[in-house]
ROMI-338033 format. One record per residue (C-alpha): z, y, x. Coordinates in steps of 0.02 Angstrom, whole numbers, plus 50000, padded with zeros to 5 digits. Example, Ala and Ser with C-alpha at 12.3 -4.5 7.8 and 13.67 -1.06 7.14 Angstrom:
2
<z 50390&y 49775&x 50615>
<z 50357&y 49947&x 50684>
***
This chain:
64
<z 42986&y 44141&x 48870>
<z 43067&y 44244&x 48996>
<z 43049&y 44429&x 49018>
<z 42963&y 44409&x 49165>
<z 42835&y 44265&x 49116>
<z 42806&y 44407&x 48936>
<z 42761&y 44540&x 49073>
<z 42642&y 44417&x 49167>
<z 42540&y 44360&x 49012>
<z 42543&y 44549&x 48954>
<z 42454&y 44633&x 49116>
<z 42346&y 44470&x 49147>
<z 42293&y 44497&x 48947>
<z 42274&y 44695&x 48993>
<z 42175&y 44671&x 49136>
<z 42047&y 44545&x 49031>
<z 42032&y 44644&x 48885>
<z 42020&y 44841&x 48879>
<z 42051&y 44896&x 48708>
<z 42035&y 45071&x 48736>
<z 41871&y 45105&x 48719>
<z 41754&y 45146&x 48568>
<z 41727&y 44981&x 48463>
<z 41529&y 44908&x 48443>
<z 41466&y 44878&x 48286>
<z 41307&y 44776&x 48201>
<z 41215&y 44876&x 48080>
<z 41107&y 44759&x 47944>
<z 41048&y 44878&x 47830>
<z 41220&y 44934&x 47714>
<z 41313&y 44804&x 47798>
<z 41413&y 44839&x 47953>
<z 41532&y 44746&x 48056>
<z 41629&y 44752&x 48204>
<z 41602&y 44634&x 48353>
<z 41761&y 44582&x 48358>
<z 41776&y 44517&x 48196>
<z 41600&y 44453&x 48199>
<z 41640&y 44333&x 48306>
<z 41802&y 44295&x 48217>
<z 41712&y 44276&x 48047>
<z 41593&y 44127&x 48149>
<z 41732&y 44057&x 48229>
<z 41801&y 44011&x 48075>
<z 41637&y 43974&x 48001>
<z 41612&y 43837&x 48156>
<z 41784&y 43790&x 48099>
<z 41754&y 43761&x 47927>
<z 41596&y 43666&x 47950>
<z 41679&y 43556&x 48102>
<z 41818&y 43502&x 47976>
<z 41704&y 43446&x 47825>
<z 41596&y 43351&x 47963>
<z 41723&y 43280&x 48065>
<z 41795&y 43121&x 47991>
<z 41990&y 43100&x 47978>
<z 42070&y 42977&x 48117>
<z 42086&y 42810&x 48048>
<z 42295&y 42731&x 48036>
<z 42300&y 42560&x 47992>
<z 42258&y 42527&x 47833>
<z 42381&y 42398&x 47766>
<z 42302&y 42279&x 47607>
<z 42391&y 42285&x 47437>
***
């Protein structure tokens, strides 16, 4: 990447995310979690489940 295309995707990234404010958290009881890594923890959870679930693609199985 250019210096120029690095800028662009840094400002258009600044302008959709502010990170400079106060970060939210989710209180259950004693546990407590960020938002932001929340929704990375079920991101990966939707992950995991979509690779047991999804079945492998199929290459032409050759007889022996």
């Amino acid at each position: 990447m250019t210096r120029v295309t690095q800028a662009f995707v840094a400002r258009l990234a600044d302008s959709v995310i502010n990170l400079n404010g106060p970060g939210r958290y989710v209180h259950w009881g004693f546990i407590q979690i960020s938002v932001a890594n929340l929704v990375v923890v079920a991101l990966m959870i939707v992950v995991f489940v979509a690779a047991i679930f999804l079945p492998f693609p199929e290459h032409g199985r050759r007889d022996r």
